[in-house]
N, C-alpha and C positions, 0 to 999 in steps of 0.2 A: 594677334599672335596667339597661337592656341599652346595651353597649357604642357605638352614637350618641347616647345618651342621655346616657350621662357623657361621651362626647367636646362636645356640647353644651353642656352643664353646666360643662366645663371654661373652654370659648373666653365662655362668657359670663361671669366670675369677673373682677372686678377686681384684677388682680394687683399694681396699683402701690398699691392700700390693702391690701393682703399684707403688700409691701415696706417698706409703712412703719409697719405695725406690728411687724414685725421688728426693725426698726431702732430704732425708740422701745422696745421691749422688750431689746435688746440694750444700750443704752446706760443703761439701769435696772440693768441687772445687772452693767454695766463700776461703775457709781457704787457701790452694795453693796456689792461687793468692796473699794472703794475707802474707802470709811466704817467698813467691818469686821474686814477683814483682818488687824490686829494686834492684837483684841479674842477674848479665848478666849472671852468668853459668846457673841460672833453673829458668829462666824469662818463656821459652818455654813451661815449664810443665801444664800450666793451660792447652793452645790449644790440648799440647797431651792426655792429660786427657778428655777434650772433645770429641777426637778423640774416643779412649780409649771406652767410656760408649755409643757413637753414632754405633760401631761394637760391642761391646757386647748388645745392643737393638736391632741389627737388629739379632744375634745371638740366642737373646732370644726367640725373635718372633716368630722365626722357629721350636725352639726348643719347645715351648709351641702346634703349630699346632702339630708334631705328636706324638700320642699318647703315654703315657709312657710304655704301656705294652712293645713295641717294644724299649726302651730303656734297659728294662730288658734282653731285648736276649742277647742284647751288651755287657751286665755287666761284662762279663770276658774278652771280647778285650780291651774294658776301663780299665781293671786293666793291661791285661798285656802292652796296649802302656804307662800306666804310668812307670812301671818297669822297663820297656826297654828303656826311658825317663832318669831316675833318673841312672840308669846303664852308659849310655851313657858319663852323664856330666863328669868325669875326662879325658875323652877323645877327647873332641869336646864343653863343655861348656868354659867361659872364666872368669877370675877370677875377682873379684871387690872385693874392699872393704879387701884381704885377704883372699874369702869365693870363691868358683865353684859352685856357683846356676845357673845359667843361661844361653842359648843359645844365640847368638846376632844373629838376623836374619831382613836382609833389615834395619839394627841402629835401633834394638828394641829390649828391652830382655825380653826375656820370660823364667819364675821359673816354670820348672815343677812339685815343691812339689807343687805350689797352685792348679793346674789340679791333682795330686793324689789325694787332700781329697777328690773331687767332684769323682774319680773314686773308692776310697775306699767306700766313702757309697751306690754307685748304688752296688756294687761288694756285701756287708754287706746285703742289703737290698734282695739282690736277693738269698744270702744263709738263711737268717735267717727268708725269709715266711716260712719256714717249722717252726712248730712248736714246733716239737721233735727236732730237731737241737739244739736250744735253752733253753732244758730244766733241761740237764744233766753240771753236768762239763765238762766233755768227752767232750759233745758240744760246750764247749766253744774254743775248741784249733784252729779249722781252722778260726774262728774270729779272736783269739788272734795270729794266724801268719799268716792271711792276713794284719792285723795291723802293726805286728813286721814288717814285711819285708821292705815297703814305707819308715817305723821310721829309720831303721838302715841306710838307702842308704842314708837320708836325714841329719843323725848326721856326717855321714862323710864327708860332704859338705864344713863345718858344720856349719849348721843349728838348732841349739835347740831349738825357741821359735815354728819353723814350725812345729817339731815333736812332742811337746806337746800335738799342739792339734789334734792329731788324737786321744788319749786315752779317753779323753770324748764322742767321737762321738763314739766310739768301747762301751763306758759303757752308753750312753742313747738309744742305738740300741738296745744291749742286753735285756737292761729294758724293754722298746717298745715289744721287741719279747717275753718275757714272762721267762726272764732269773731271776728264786729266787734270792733275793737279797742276800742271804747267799752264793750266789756263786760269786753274783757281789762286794762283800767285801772281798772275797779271791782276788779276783780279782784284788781292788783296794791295799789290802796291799801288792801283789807281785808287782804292779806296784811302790809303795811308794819303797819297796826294790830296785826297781831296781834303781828307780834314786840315793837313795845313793849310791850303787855300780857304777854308772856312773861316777859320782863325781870323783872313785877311780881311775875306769879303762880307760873311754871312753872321757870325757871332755878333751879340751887342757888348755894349764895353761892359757889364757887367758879369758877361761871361768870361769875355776875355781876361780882364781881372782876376775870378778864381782858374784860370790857366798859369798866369802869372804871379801870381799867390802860392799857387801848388809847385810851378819850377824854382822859386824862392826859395820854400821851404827845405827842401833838399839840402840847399848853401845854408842853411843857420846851423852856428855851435849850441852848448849849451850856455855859453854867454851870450850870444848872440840876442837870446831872447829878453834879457833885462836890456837892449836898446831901445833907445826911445821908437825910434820909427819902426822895429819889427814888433814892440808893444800894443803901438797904434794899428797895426797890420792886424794883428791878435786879436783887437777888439774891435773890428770892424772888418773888412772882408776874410779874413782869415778865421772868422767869430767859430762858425756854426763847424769844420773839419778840426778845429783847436780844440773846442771842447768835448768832442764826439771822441780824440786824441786822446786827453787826458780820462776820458771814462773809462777807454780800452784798456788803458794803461793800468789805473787805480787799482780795474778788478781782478790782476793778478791771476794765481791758479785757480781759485776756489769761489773769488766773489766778493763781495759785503754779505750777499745774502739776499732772496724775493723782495722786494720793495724797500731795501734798503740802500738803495745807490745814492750817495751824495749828488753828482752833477744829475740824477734823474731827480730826483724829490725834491731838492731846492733849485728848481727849473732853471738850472745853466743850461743845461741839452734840451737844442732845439727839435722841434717836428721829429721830438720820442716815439711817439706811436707811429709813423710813418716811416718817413727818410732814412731813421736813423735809430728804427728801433733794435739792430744789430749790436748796438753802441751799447743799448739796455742790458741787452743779453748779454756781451761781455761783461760790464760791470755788474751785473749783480750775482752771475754764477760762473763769473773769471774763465781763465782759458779752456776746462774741461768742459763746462757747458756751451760755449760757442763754440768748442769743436764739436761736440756731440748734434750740436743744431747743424753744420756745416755737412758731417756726416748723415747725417737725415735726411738734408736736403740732393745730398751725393746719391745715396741709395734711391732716391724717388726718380732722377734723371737715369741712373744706371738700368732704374725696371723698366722705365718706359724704354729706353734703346736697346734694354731687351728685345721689348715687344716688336720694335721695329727690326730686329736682327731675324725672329724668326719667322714675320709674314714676309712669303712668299708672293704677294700680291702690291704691285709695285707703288699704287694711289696709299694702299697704306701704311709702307713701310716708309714712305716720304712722309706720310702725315707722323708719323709717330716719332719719326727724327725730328723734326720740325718743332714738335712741343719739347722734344728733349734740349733742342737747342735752346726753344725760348726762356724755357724756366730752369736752366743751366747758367743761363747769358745774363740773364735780369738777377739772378740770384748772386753771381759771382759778381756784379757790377756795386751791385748792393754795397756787400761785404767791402770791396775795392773801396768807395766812400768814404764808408764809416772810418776806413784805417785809411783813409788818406792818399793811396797807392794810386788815385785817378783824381782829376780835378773835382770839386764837389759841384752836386750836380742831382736835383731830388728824382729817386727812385725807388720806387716801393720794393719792397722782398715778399716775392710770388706767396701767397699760402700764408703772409707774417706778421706783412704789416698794416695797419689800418686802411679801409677804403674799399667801399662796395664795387666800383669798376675792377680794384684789381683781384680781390676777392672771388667776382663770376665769373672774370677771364680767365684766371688760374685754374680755378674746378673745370670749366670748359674745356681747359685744355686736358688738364688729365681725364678728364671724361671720354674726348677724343679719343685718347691712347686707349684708355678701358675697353673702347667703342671696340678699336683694332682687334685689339690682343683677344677679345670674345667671341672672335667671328672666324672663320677658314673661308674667305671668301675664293671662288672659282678662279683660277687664273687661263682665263681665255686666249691674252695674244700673246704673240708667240715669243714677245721678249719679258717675259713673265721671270722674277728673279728667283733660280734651282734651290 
């Protein structure tokens, strides 16, 4: 690339979704430390973490110099090494927690459902510039089992909170591509079907549990909870939403204050630095600082669907809705957890919470978007978006 070409490159770069990925990622790492710090097993996680975001920037960086059109050719190698990724893990991934998400590779793991969604929506994007693809029902089926396929490899893990969110990103793609909404509501009530049929056929009883733990919860008073048996509930499937509950609560408008949460420091709240490190954030700087993080996280999805509001070229204005929806979808699902509004169910927060998989995939993704927003690429055919 010769030197007007990256001064180009440069002035076209949205630097205030830089900035605030910076910052959402900086305050990820201020909370970490803050959840860890006096814990000898994940004392370490700050440093990795910084690790972490200093190789997904140099990642990014690259990734933003070339062009996306040529990420487009790749779109179906990126789906199928995700496939053959997620195929792989029963055989060669290692289990934690009870769950096969992950490869351990040099004492690092790496979740390849976080690398499928970033491969599902170049893959999406690259089927649905056409714009007869998208306009039929018909058209919607090789969407809807490029979607299926990732989901189902990923509930066998298993993993449910991961597989969610592909189905938002599969329904603001469609929209994006010019998909009638009369068919993106058929759409959504067979998706609605299906999860209750999952319920029946595909959840394990431990899922199903915190399903029925969480419509429970609803029906208790505030007597209710000195019962013996919602006690026992309390302290055992109910455990890890109960306490995440009571952090939310504790911290009020204002907080306890940085590293001073009760349910965080005297480790009642579980998987702090990951799951539930939203729970953190509330409790240590109360309602105004989780809205402020909530709002940051808001403005970073609003820039990117910016960016995809004003490319005119249709591969990339799908890619760019597509990270908006992911790190919209994961984030909001997040939050949903911690306060209990969804059955519990581990899910990182894009850009927040601990762990090198979600940490590259998030930069990547808004890398993507940067990628977009930097470039006026040609729009050649002739249903090019005015």
């Amino acid at each position: 690339m010769t030197t007007r070409g990256i001064g180009t490159l440069l002035g076209g770069i949205d630097w205030w979704l830089v900035l605030l990925t910076a910052a959402i990622g900086s305050i990820g790492v201020a909370f970490i430390h803050s959840g860890t710090a006096d814990d000898a097993l994940f004392s370490n996680q700050v440093s990795r973490q910084l690790l972490f975001f200093c190789v997904a920037g140099f990642l990014g960086i690259g990734l933003v110099v070339v062009p996306y059109a040529r990420i487009m050719r790749s779109a179906w190698v990126l789906y199928a090494l995700a496939i053959v990724a997620l195929v792989l893990l029963p055989f060669f991934g290692v289990i934690i927690n009870g769950a096969r998400r992950w490869y351990k590779v040099f004492g690092f793991g790496i979740q390849p459902s976080e690398f499928a969604k970033l491969a599902l929506i170049v893959t999406l994007a690259s089927w649905l510039r056409f714009r007869s693809k998208a306009r039929t029902l018909e058209g919607l089926f090789v969407p809807v089992l490029l979607t299926a396929v990732p989901v189902a490899l990923i509930l066998k893990q298993p993993d449910l909170g991961s597989s969610l969110v592909f189905w938002p990103i599969l329904i603001a793609m469609c929209y994006a591509a010019g998909t009638p909404a009369r068919h993106l509501a058929v759409l959504i009530g067979v998706g609605a079907l299906g999860l209750l049929l999952a319920y029946f056929t595909v959840l394990h009883d431990y899922q199903k549990s915190r399903v029925d733990v969480w419509l429970a919860h609803y029906t208790w008073t505030a007597e209710d909870v000195h019962r013996p048996d919602v006690v026992q509930t309390l302290r055992d499937k109910g455990y890890q939403p109960w306490q995440s509950l009571i952090a939310i609560g504790a911290g009020g408008t204002t907080g306890f204050g940085f590293g001073q949460g009760p349910q965080t420091q005297f480790d009642f709240l579980p998987y702090r630095s990951g799951d539930y490190i939203f729970s953190v954030i509330c409790e240590e700087t109360g309602l105004l600082g989780a809205s402020a993080v909530i709002l940051l996280d808001l403005l970073l999805v609003i820039a990117i669907a910016t960016i995809g509001i004003r490319c005119r070229e249709r591969f990339g204005r799908l890619l760019a809705v597509g990270v908006a929806a992911y790190l919209g979808t994961q984030s909001f699902l997040h939050v949903a957890v911690c306060a209990w509004f969804v059955p519990a169910t581990g899910l990182p927060m894009p850009l927040v919470s601990y762990g090198g998989s979600s940490v590259l995939a998030s930069v990547t993704a808004v890398a993507l978007a940067v990628n977009v927003g930097a470039r006026r690429e040609p729009v050649l055919a002739a249903d090019g978006y005015a």
